[in-house]
C-alpha positions in Angstrom: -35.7 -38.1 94.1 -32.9 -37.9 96.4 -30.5 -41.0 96.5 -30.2 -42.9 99.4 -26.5 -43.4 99.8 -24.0 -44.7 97.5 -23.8 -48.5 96.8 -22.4 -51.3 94.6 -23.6 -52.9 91.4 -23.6 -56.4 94.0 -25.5 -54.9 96.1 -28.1 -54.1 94.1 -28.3 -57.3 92.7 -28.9 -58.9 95.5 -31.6 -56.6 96.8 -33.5 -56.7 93.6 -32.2 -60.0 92.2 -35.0 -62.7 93.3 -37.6 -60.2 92.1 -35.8 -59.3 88.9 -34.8 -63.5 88.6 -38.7 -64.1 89.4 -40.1 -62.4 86.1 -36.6 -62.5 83.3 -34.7 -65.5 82.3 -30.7 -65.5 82.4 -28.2 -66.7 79.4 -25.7 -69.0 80.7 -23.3 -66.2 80.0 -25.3 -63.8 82.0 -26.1 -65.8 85.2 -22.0 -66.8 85.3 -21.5 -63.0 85.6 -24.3 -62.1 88.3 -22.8 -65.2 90.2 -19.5 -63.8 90.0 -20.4 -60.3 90.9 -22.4 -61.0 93.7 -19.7 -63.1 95.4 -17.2 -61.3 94.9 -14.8 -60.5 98.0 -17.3 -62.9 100.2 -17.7 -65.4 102.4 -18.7 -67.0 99.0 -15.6 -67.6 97.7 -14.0 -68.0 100.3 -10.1 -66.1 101.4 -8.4 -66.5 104.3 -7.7 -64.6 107.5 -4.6 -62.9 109.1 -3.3 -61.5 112.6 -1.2 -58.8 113.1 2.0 -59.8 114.6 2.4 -56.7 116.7 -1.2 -55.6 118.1 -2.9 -59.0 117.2 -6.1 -57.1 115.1 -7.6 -59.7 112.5 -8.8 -59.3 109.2 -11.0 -61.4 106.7 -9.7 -61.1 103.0 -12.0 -62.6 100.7 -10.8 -63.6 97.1 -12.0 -61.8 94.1 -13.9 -63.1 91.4 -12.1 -61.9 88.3 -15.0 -62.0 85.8 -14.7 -59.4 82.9 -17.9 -58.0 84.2 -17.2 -57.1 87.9 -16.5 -53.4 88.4 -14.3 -54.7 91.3 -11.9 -56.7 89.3 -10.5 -54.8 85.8 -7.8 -52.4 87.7 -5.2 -55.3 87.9 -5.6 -57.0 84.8 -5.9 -53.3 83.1 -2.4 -52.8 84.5 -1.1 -56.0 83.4 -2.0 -55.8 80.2 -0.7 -52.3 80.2 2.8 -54.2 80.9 2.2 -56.3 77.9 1.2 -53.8 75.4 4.4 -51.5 76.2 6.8 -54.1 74.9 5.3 -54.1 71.9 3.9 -50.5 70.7 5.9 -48.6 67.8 7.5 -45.2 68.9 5.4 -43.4 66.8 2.2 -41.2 67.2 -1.0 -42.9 67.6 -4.6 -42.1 65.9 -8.0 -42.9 67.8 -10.9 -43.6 66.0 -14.6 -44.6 66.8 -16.8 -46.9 64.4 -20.4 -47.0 65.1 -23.0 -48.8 64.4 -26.7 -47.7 63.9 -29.0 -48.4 66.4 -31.3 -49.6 63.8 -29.1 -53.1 64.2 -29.8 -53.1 68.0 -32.4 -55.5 67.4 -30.6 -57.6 65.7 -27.6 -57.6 68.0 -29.9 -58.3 71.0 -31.2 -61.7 69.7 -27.8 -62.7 68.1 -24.7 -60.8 69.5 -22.2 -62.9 68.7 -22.7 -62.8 65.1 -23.3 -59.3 65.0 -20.4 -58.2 67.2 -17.8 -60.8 65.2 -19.4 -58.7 61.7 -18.2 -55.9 63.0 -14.7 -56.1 64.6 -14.6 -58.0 60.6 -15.7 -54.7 59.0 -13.7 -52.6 60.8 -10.4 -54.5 60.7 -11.1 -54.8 56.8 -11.4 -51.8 56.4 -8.1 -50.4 58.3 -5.8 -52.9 56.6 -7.0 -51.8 53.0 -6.5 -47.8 53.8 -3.5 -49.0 55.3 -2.3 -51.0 52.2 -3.2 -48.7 49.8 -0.4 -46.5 48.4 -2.2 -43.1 48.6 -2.3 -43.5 52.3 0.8 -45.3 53.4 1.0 -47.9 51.7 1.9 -51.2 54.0 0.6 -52.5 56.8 -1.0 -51.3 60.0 -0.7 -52.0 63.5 -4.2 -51.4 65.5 -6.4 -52.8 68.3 -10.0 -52.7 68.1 -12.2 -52.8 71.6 -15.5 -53.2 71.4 -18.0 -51.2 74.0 -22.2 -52.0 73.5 -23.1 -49.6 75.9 -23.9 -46.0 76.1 -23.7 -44.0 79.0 -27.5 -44.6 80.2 -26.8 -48.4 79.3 -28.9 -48.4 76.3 -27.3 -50.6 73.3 -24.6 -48.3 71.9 -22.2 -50.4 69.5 -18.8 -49.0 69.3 -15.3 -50.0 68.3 -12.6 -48.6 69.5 -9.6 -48.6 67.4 -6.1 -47.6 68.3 -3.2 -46.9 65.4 -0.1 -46.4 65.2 0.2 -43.4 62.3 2.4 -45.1 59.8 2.8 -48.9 58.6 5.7 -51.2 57.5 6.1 -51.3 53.8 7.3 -54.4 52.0 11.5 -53.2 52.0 10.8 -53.3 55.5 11.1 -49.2 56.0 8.4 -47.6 58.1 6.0 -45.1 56.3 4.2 -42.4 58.6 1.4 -40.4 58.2 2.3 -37.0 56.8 -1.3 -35.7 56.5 -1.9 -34.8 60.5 -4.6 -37.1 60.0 -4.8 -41.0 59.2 -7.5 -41.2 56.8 -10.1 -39.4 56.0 -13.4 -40.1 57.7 -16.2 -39.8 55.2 -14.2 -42.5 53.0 -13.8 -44.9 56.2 -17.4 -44.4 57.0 -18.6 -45.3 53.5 -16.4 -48.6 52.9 -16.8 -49.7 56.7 -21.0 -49.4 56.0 -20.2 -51.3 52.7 -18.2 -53.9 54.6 -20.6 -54.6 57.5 -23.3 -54.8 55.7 -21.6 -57.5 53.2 -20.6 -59.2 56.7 -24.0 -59.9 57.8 -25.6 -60.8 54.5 -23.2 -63.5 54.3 -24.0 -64.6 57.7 -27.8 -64.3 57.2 -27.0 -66.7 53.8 -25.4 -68.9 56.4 -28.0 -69.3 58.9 -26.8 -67.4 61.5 -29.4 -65.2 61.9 -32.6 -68.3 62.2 -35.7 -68.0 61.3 -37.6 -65.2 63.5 -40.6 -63.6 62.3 -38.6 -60.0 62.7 -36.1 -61.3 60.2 -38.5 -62.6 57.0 -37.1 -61.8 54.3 -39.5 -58.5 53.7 -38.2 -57.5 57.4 -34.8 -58.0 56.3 -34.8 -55.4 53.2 -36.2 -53.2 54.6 -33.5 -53.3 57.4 -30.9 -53.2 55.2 -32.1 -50.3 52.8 -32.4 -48.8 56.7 -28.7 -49.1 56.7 -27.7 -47.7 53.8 -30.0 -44.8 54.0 -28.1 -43.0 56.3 -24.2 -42.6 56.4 -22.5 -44.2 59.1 -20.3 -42.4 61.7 -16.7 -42.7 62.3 -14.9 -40.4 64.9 -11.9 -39.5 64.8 -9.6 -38.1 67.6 -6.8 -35.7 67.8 -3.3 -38.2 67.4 -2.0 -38.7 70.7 1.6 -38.9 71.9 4.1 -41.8 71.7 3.5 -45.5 73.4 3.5 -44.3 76.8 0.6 -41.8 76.8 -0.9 -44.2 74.3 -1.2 -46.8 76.8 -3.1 -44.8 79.4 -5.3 -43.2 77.8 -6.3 -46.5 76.2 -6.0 -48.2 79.1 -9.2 -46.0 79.7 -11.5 -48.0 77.8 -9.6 -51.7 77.6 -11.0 -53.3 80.8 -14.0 -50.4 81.4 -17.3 -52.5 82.5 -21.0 -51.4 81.2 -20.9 -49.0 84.2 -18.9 -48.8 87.4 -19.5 -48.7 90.9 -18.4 -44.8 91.0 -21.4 -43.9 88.9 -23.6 -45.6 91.1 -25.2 -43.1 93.3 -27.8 -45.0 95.4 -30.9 -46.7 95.3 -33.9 -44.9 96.5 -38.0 -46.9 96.6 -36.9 -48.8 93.5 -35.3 -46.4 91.7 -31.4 -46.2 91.0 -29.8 -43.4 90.9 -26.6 -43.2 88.7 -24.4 -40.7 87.0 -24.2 -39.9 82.9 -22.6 -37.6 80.8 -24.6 -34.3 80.4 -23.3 -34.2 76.4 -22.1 -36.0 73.9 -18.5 -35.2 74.4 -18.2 -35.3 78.4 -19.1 -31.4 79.4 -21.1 -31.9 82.6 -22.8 -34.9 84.7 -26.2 -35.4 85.6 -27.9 -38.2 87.6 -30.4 -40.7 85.6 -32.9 -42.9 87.4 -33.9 -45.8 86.4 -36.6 -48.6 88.4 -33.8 -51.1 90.0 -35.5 -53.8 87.7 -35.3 -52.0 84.1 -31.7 -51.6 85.4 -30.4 -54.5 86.1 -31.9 -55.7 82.6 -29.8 -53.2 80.8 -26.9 -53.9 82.4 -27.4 -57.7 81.8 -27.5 -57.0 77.8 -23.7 -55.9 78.0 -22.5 -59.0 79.1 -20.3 -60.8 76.4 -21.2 -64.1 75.0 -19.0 -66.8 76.3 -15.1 -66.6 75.4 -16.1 -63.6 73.1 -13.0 -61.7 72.9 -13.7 -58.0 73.2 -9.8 -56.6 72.6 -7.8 -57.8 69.4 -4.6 -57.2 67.9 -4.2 -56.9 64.1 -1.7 -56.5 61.2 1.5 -55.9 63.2 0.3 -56.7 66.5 -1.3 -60.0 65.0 -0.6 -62.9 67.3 -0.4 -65.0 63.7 3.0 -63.0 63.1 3.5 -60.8 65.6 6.9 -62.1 66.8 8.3 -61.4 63.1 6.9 -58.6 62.3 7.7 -56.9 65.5 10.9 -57.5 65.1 11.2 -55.9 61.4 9.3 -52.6 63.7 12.6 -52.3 65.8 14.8 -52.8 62.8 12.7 -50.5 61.1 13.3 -47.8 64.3 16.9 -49.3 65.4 15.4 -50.4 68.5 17.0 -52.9 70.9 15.0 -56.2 72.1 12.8 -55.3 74.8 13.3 -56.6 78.3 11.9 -59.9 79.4 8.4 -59.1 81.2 8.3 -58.8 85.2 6.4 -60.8 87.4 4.5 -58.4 89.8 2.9 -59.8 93.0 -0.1 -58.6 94.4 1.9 -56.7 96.9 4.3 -54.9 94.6 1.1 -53.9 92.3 -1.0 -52.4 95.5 2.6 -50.1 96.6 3.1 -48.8 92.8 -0.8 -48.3 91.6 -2.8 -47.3 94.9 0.5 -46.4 96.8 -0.6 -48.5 99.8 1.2 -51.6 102.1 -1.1 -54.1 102.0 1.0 -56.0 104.4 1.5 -53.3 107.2 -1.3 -53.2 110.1 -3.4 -49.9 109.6 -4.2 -50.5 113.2 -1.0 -50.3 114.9 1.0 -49.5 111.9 4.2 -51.3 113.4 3.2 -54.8 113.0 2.8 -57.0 109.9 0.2 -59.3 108.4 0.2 -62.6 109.0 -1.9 -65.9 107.6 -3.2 -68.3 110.2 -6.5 -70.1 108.9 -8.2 -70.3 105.3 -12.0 -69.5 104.8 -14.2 -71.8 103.0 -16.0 -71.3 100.3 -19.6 -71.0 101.5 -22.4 -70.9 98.6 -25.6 -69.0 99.8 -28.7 -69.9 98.9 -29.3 -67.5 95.7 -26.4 -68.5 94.7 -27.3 -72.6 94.0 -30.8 -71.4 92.9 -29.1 -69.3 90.4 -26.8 -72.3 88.9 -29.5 -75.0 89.3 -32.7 -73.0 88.9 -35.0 -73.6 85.5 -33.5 -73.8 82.0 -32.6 -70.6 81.2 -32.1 -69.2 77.9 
């Protein structure tokens, strides 16, 4: 089936959102991201407009909605936290690894997310201090971030961590230890004590309550799940170590602020059925377009969204915000580095001419004359959009 131009994730919400709205209900979570999507850069949230002073042509610029989840809104707040992260990173190689989780714990995650996901940046963390701390490896202590991705490319439940480290850590003399092995640590050892560690996580949690009491989760249920997970071993990737922090940050920077999928990968919709374009392997050789009815996707892309305040990038051991100040500090005595500059403030205009090489304030009109503000827009809610914030109870 051939798609029928290209178009945005909004857009397909709203043509198949009273439909999809009609038959599923929303978390809170979930409707506060289709609200945001949809308005974003509208009449909705309103903006302001602006006359050229030279040709007098107007524009309408409509304000973005900055949710985590628009496709629209991640390429500044990537690059600013970009900015952040390079006053901070050790000049050292870094290692990139991937923890997984099985998809027998899908279930699971679906009907309690926040526990699940919180069990697993736990594991994972866990596990790289104490390879980190132990003297066969290095020795001291670490300094990583983990980011966690649900999705795989089709936007099926794929649970993944991220986790970015510098190769070496900061022994108690305060001397910095590096890897000597042209590896970290070894995978089949991670894999093991990260399974052990999860699975601890969650039995703890289920012992709490966190887990209710759903007829999928008796106690018989719950066994068997559990001798599912320690059936099989689990997988941890590991990547080829990449340069110092400069490459570090780009290439992580690819995955930091990446949504479920982005408008680029949306090829069209078509009598129902979206089009949209998926790795053809499990290592990125090739592309092939997937189609899915509008309503089954829309659904999958509503299970990626993040419960609310859910954190999906953290810092740990060095780049702890409990310590980081001191021990970053003992890094660049460590390396005999200097204090780093104080941080710049970059204005939207400064951040348009250095990313996208572009004067937002010039006329691409008359290309003499300048921008200038002369009325703001209103906010103007449309009609899905109150039925969306004050339709029935949702989940």
């Amino acid at each position: 089936m051939a798609a029928a131009g290209r178009m945005e994730l909004a857009e397909l919400l709203r043509a198949h959102g009273e439909a999809y709205l009609a038959a599923h209900a929303l978390s809170r979570a979930q409707a506060k991201a289709w609200r945001a999507i949809v308005a974003c850069r509208t009449k909705a949230l309103g903006g302001h407009v602006e006359r050229c002073g030279a040709c007098a042509a107007i524009r309408h610029v409509y304000h973005s909605c900055r949710n985590r989840h628009c496709p629209k809104c991640q390429t500044r707040a990537k690059e600013q936290w970009i900015a952040a992260r390079q006053r901070e990173l050790p000049p050292v190689p870094y290692f990139h690894l991937v923890f997984t989780l099985p998809h027998a714990l899908n279930p699971l995650a679906g009907a309690h997310a926040r526990a699940v996901y919180e069990a697993l940046f736990e594991s994972v963390s866990r596990t790289l201090t104490e390879f980190g701390a132990n003297p066969r490896w290095l020795g001291g202590a670490l300094a990583f971030t983990l980011v966690l991705h649900t999705w795989a490319q089709n936007l099926m439940r794929h649970l993944h961590v991220h986790a970015l480290v510098a190769g070496g850590a900061l022994n108690a003399h305060g001397s910095w230890v590096s890897s000597r092995r042209g590896f970290l640590f070894p995978v089949k050892a991670l894999s093991r004590v990260f399974r052990g560690k999860f699975i601890a996580a969650i039995q703890a949690q289920r012992e709490q309550g966190r887990f209710g009491s759903q007829s999928h989760f008796t106690d018989a249920a719950w066994c068997e799940l559990i001798g599912e997970l320690r059936r099989h071993d689990w997988v941890v990737y590991a990547k080829q170590p990449l340069g110092g922090p400069a490459q570090v940050l780009d290439y992580l920077a690819r995955y930091t602020h990446r949504v479920a999928i982005s408008n680029e990968r949306i090829l069209g919709l078509d009598r129902g059925q979206v089009a949209f374009r998926v790795r053809a392997g499990p290592h990125g050789k090739g592309k092939r377009v997937e189609h899915l009815a509008a309503e089954t996707f829309i659904g999958r892309f509503l299970q990626h969204v993040l419960p609310p305040g859910f954190k999906r990038i953290r810092h740990y051991g060095l780049l702890a915000n409990a310590h980081k100040s001191e021990q970053l500090a003992a890094c660049r005595v460590a390396f005999q580095l200097p204090e780093p500059d104080a941080p710049l403030i970059e204005n939207l205009d400064a951040f348009m001419r250095r990313v996208a090489q572009i004067d937002i304030t010039a006329c691409p009109h008359c290309r003499i004359g300048r921008w200038q503000l002369i009325a703001a827009i209103t906010p103007i809610r449309p009609d899905w959009h109150r039925r969306l914030a004050t339709g029935p109870p949702r989940r």
